[in-house]
C-alpha positions in Angstrom: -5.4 8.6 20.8 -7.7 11.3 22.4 -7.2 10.7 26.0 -10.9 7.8 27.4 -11.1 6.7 30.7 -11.3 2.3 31.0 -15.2 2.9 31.8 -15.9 5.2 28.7 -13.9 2.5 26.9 -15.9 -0.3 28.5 -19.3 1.7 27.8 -18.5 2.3 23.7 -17.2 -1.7 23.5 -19.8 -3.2 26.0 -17.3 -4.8 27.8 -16.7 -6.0 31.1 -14.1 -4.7 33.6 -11.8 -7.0 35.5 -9.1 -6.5 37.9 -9.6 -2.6 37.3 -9.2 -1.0 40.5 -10.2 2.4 39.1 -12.2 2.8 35.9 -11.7 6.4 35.7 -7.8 5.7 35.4 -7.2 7.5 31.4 -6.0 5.7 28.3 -3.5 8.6 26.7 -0.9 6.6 24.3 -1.7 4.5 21.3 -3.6 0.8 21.5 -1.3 -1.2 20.3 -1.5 -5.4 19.3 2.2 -5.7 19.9 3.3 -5.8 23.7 7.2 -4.2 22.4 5.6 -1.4 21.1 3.6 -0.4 24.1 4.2 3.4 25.4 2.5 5.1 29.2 -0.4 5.4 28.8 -1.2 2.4 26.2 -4.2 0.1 26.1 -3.0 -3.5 24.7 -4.8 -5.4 22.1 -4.4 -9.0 23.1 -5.8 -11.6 20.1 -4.8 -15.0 20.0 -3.0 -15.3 16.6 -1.7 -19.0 15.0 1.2 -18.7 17.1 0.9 -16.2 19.2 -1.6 -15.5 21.9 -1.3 -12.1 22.6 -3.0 -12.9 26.1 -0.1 -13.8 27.1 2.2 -11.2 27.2 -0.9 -8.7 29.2 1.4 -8.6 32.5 4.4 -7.2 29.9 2.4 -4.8 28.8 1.4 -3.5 31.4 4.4 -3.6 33.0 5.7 -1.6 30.2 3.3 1.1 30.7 -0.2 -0.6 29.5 -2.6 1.1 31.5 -5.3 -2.0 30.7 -5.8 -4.6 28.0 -8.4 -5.2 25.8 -9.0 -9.2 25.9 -11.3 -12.0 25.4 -11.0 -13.6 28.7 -9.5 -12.0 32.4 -5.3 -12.2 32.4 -4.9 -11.2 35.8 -4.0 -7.6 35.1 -6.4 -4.6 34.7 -8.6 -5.6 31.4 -11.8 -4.7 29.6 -13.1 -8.1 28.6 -15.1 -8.4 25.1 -16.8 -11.5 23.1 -14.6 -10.5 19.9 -11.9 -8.2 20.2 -11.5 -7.6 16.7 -14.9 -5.8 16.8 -14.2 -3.7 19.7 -11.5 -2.6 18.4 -13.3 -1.5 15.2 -16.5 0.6 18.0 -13.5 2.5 19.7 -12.2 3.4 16.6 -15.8 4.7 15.5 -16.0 6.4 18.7 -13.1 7.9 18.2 -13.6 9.2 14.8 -16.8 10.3 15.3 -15.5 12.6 18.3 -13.1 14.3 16.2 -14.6 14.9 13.5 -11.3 14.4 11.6 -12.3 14.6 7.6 -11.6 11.0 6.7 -10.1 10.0 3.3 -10.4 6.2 2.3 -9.2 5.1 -0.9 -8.9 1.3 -2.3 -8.1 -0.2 -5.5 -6.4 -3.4 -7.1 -2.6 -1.8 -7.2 -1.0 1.4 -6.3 -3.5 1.6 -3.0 -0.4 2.3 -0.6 1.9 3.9 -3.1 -1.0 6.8 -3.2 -2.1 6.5 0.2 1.5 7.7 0.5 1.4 10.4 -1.9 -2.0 11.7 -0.8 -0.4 11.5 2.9 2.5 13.9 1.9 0.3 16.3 0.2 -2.2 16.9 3.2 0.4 16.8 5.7 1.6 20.1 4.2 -1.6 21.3 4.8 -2.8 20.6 8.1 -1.8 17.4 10.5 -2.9 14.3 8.8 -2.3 10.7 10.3 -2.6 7.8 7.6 -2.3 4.2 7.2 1.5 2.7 8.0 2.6 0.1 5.7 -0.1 -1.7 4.0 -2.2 -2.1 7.1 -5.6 -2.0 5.7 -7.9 -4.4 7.2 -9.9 -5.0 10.2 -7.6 -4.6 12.7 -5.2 -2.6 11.3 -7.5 0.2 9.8 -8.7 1.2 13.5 -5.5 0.6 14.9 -4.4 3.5 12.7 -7.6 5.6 13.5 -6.6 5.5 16.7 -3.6 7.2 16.4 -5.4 10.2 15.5 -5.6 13.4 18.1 -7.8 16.4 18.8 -5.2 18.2 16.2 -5.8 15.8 13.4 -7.8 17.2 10.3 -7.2 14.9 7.7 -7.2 10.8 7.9 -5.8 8.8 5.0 -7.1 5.3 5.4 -6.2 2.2 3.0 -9.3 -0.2 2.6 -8.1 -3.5 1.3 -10.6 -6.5 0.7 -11.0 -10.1 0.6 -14.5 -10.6 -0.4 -17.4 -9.0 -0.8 -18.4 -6.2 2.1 -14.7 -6.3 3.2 -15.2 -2.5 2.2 -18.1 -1.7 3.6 -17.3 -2.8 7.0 -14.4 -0.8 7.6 -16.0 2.1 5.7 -18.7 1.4 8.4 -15.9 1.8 11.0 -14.6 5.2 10.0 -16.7 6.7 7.2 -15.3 8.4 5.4 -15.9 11.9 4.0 -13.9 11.7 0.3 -13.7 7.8 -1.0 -11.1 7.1 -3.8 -11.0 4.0 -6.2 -7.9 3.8 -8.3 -8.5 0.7 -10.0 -10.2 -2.8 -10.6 -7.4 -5.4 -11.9 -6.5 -9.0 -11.1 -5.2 -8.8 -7.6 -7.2 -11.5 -5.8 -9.1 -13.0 -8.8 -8.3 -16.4 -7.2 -10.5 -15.7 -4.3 -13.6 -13.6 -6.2 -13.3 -14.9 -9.5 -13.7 -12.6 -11.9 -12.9 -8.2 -12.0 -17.0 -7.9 -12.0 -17.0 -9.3 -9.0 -13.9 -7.5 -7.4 -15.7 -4.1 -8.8 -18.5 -5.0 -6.9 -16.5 -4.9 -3.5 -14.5 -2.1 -4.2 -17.5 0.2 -5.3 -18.5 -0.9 -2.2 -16.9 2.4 -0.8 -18.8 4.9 -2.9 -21.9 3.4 -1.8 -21.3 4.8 2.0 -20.3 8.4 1.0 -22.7 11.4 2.2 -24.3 13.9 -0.5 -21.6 16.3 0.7 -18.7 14.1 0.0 -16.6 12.9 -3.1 -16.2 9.9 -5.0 -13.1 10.5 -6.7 -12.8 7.8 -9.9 -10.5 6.8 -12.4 -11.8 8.2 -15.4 -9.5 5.7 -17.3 -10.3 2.6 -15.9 -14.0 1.6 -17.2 -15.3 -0.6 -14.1 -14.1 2.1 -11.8 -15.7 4.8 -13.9 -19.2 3.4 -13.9 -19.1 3.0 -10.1 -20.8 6.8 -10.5 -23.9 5.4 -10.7 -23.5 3.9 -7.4 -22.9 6.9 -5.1 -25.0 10.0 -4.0 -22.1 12.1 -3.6 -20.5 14.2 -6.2 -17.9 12.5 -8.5 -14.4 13.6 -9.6 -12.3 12.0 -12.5 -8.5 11.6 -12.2 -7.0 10.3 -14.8 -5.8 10.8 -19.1 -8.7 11.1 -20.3 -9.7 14.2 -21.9 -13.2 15.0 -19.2 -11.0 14.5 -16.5 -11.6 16.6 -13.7 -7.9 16.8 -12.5 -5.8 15.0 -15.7 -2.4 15.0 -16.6 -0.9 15.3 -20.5 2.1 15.1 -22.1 3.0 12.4 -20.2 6.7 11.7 -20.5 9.4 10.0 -18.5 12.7 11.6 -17.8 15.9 9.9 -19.1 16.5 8.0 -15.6 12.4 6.7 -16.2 11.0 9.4 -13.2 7.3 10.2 -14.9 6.7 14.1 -15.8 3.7 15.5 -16.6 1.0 18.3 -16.8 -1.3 18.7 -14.2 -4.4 20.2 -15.0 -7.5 20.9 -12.0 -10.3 23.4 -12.3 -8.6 26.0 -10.9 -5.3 25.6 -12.8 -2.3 23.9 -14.2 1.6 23.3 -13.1 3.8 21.3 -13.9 5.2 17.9 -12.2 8.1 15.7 -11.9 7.9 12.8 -9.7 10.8 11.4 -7.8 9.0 8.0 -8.2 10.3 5.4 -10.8 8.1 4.1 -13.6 4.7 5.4 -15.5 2.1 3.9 -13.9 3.0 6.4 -11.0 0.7 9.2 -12.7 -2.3 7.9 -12.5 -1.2 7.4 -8.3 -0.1 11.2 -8.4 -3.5 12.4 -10.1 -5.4 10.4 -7.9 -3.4 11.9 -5.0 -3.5 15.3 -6.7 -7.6 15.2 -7.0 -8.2 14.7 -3.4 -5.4 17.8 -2.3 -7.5 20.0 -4.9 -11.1 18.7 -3.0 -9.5 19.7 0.2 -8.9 23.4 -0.5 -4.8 22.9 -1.9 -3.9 24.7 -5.0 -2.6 24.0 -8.2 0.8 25.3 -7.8 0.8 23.8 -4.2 0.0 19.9 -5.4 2.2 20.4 -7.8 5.5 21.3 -6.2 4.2 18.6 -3.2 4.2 15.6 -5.8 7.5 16.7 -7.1 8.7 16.8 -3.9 7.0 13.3 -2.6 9.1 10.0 -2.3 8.5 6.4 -1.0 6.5 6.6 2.5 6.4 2.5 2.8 9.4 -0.2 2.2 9.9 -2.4 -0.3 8.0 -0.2 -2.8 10.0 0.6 -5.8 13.1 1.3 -3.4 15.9 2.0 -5.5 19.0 1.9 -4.0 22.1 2.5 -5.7 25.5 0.8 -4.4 28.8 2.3 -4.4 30.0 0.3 -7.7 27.2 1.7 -9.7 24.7 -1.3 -9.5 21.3 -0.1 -8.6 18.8 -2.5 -7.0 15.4 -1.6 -7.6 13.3 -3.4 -4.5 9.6 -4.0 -5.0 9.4 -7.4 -3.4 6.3 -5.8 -0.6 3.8 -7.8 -3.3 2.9 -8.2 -6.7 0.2 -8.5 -9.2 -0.3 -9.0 -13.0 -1.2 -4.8 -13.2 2.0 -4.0 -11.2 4.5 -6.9 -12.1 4.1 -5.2 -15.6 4.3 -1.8 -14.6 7.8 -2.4 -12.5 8.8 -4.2 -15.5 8.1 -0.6 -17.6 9.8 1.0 -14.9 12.9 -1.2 -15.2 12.9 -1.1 -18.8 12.6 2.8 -18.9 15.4 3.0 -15.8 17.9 1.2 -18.2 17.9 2.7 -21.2 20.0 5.7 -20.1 22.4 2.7 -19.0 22.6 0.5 -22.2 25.0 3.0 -24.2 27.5 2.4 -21.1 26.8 -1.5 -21.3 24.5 -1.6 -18.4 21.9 -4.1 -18.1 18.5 -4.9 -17.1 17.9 -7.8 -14.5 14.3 -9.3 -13.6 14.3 -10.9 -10.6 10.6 -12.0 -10.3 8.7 -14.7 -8.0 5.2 -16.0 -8.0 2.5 -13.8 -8.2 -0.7 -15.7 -5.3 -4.1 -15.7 -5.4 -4.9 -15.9 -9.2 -6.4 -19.0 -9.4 -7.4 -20.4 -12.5 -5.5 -17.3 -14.6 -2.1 -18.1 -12.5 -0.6 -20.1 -15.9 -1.7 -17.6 -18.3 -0.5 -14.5 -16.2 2.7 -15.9 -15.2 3.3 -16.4 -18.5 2.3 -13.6 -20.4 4.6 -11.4 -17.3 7.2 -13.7 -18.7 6.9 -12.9 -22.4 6.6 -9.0 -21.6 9.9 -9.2 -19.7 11.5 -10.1 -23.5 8.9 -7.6 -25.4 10.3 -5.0 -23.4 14.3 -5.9 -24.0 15.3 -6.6 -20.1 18.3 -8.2 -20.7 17.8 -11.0 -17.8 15.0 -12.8 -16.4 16.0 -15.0 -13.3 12.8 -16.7 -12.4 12.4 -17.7 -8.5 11.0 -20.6 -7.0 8.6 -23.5 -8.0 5.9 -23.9 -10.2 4.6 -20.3 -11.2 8.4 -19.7 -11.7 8.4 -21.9 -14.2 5.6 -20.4 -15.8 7.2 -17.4 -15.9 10.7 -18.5 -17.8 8.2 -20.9 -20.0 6.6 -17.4 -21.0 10.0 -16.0 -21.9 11.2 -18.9 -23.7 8.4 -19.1 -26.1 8.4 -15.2 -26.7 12.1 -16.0 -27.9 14.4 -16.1 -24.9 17.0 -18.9 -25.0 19.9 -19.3 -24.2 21.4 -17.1 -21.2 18.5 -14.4 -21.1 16.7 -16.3 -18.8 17.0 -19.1 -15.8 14.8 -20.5 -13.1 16.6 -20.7 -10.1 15.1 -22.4 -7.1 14.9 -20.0 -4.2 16.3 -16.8 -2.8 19.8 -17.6 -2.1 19.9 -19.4 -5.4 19.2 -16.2 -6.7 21.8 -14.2 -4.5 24.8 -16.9 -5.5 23.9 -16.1 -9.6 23.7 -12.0 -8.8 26.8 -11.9 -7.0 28.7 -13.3 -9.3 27.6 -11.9 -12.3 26.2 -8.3 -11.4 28.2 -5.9 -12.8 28.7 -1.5 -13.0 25.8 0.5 -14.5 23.4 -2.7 -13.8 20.1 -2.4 -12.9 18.2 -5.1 -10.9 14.4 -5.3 -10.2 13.3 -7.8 -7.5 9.5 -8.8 -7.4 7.0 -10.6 -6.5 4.0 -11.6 -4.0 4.7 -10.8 -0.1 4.6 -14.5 0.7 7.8 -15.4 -1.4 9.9 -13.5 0.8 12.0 -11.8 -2.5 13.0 -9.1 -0.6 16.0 -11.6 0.8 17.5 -11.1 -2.6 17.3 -7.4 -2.8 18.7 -6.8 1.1 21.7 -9.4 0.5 22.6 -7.5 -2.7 22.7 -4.1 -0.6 24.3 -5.6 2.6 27.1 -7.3 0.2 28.4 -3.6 -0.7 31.1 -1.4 1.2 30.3 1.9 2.2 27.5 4.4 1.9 24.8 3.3 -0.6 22.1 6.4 -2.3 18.4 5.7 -1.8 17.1 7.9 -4.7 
C-alpha cells in the first residue's frame, strides 16, 4: 500500500484513535485480516467472524510488525476505532485508488470471472505492473483488500466483482471505479438466491451503469442478456465473442488433440493466431474477453496473442491438471461449480480423452452437488447427469447426498446402467473406489461446489503417487 500515516487513515475512515502514541507513525506493508500474514509496516483488519474474533489476536499483530489495527472497539494496542470495519476498509481502499490513479479493470460474470481475471492479469502484467484479485476474493472485504496492495508503480488493477443480490456490484464498483468494466456472462450461478437470470442480469449490468463516457464496457456479444446491457452504460461498448460484429472475435475455433482450444483472433487493428495452454472450449470466450481489454489498453495483436498462448492457471483448483507418474491424469476443478461450468469441464474432459481411448484410457466424472439453485437444483443436477452419458465419459461417480443422487438418476435414465455410474457417499468413499480401479492413460475430472470439499479426492489421488508428478 502507498505508504498513510494512522491520522490520514483515521481522517479518510472517520475513526477514532486509541492507544496511538503517535499518529504520524506510517502504515507501509499490506492491511491484512489474517494476524499470520502480517509484515512491518502492516495495519491489521480485526472483524469478529463465526469463530473467530479477529480482535483477539491485535497484540499478535502487532507484535509481528502491525503498526496499528483497524477495529471496532479499543484492544489495548495502537488502533483506529470504526462503527463498521467492513466499510472502512472499503473508504481506504477508495482513498487509495483515487490517489493513484491506477486504471482500474473490474469484470464479473456467472462463470469463468477468475479464470479471466487470470488471463487478463497475465496479459497486462507484460505491459506495465498490474496487481489483481488473488484467488476468488471478490467481495466486500476482499476486493479492497486487494486494492490495497496496489503502489505508486501500479498502472493497471484487475478486480473480480462477485454478487449476492442486487447492488452487490455497484457497491464495490463504488469502492474502486473502475475505468474498463467487463461482463462475461449471465447463467445459473446463484439462481437460488435471485430467482431467475433477469434478475441476476440486473446485478451484474450493474457494473456498466458506473462507467465514465471515457471508459469501456466490454460485452459478450454471444450471450443475449449481457449484450443488451449496452443500453445501460454511457461509455463506449466492445463485443468479445463468435459472433460475426464482434469487435475482438475468434473463428475457426478448434481444439487440439489433447482438448487445449486454438483459434483466430481477430481485433481492429489485426489478427494472430492462438493456442491456449488451458483445457476445454469454453476457455475462448475467457481469452477474447481477456484479449478485448489488452487491445483497449494499447497491446497489439501479435502481443495478446503470443501472451494467451503463453498464459496458464493463476488460481488453484481451476482445471489443474496434473498428470502422475503412471500416466493417470487428474483434472482438479473442485474450487466451485455451476450448471454453465459443470458442462463445460465435462466438454473439457470428454475432448482430453479422446486422444486416450485408442490406448484404452478412460474418462472418470467425479462430480458433487452444485449449491444455491433452488428450485432448478433437481432439473440441473439431472440434466449435468444425462450430458455426462451424451458425451461418452466412461464413469460417473456421483458424491454425496441428495443432489448426488440427482445426478446418477440423470445418468441412469439417459441410459447408464450397470457399472458406468455409482453414488458413492462422500470423499473418501470416492478415493477407496479410484484407487482401486484407476488405471494408465485414465483421465479423472473432480467437480463440484466449494462447500463439498471435492478437492479431497483430487489431492489424495496426487499424494498416493511416487515421484515427480507434471502440472501441464
Amino acid at each position: 500500500m502507498i505508504a498513510l500515516s494512522l491520522a490520514e487513515i483515521a481522517g479518510i475512515v472517520g475513526g477514532q484513535p486509541y492507544d496511538v502514541p503517535d499518529g504520524s507513525a506510517v502504515v507501509t506493508g499490506p492491511v491484512v485480516i489474517d494476524s499470520r500474514e502480517v509484515r512491518q509496516g502492516s495495519l491489521f483488519a480485526a472483524f469478529a467472524g463465526e469463530r473467530v474474533d479477529g480482535h483477539d489476536y491485535a497484540q499478535r499483530a502487532t507484535e509481528a510488525g502491525a503498526v496499528a489495527v483497524l477495529a471496532a472497539r479499543p484492544v489495548g494496542v495502537p488502533a483506529i476505532v470504526v462503527d463498521d470495519v467492513v466499510a472502512a476498509l472499503g473508504a481506504l481502499a477508495r482513498a487509495v485508488v483515487e490517489r493513484l490513479g491506477t486504471t482500474v479493470v473490474a469484470l464479473t460474470g456467472s462463470a469463468g470471472k477468475t479464470s479471466t481475471k487470470d488471463l487478463i492479469a497475465q496479459l497486462l502484467e507484460r505491459k506495465a505492473p498490474t496487481v489483481w484479485t488473488p484467488g476468488s476474493l471478490n467481495n466486500e472485504i476482499g476486493l479492497p483488500l486487494t486494492a490495497l496492495r496496489a503502489t505508486a508503480e501500479t498502472r493497471h488493477l484487475v478486480l473480480e466483482m462477485g454478487a449476492r443480490g442486487i447492488g452487490h456490484i455497484h457497491y464495490l464498483a463504488d469502492l474502486t471505479p473502475p475505468r474498463i468494466g467487463l461482463v462475461l456472462n449471465v447463467g445459473s450461478a446463484h439462481i437460488g438466491e435471485f430467482g431467475s437470470r433477469e434478475a441476476i442480469a440486473q446485478a451484474k449490468g450493474e457494473l456498466v451503469e458506473v462507467l465514465p463516457e471515457d471508459g469501456a464496457a466490454i460485452l459478450n456479444a454471444d450471450d443475449p442478456l449481457v449484450r443488451a446491457m449496452a443500453s445501460r452504460t454511457k461509455a463506449r461498448v466492445v463485443l468479445f465473442g463468435e459472433a460475426p460484429d464482434a469487435d475482438v472475435r475468434g473463428e475457426n475455433v478448434r481444439l487440439t488433440d489433447d482438448g487445449r482450444p486454438a483459434f483466430a483472433l481477430h481485433t481492429p487493428t489485426g489478427c494472430s493466431d492462438v493456442t491456449l495452454r488451458l483445457y476445454g472450449e469454453h476457455h475462448v470466450s475467457n481469452a477474447l474477453a481477456a484479449a478485448a481489454v489488452a487491445h483497449e489498453l494499447g497491446m497489439s495483436v501479435t502481443e495478446i496473442a503470443d501472451a494467451l498462448s503463453g498464459a496458464g492457471t493463476l488460481s488453484r483448483w481451476r482445471m489443474e491438471v496434473t498428470e502422475r507418474p503412471d500416466g493417470v491424469t487428474v483434472v482438479n476443478d473442485a474450487y466451485n461449480a455451476n450448471p454453465e461450468s459443470m458442462k463445460a469441464a465435462l466438454r473439457a474432459l470428454a475432448a482430453m480423452g479422446k486422444a486416450r481411448r485408442a490406448d484404452g484410457g478412460r474418462t472418470w466424472a467425479v462430480l458433487g452437488q452444485m449449491a444455491e439453485l433452488g428450485d432448478a437444483s433437481l432439473a440441473e443436477h439431472d440434466a449435468v447427469g444425462r450430458l455426462a452419458v451424451r458425451l461418452n465419459v466412461s464413469k460417473l461417480v456421483a458424491v454425496g447426498g441428495r443432489e448426488a443422487s440427482w445426478l446418477q438418476l440423470g445418468a441412469y435414465n439417459e441410459g447408464s446402467w450397470g457399472e458406468e455410474s455409482v453414488h458413492v457417499s462422500d470423499a473418501q468413499a470416492a478415493v477407496d473406489l479410484l484407487r482401486s480401479e484407476l488405471r494408465p492413460g485414465d483421465v479423472v475430472l473432480v467437480k463440484a461446489s466449494r462447500s463439498v470439499g471435492l478437492e479431497k479426492v483430487a489431492l489424495a489421488l496426487l499424494e498416493t503417487t511416487e515421484g515427480e508428478v507434471a502440472v501441464r
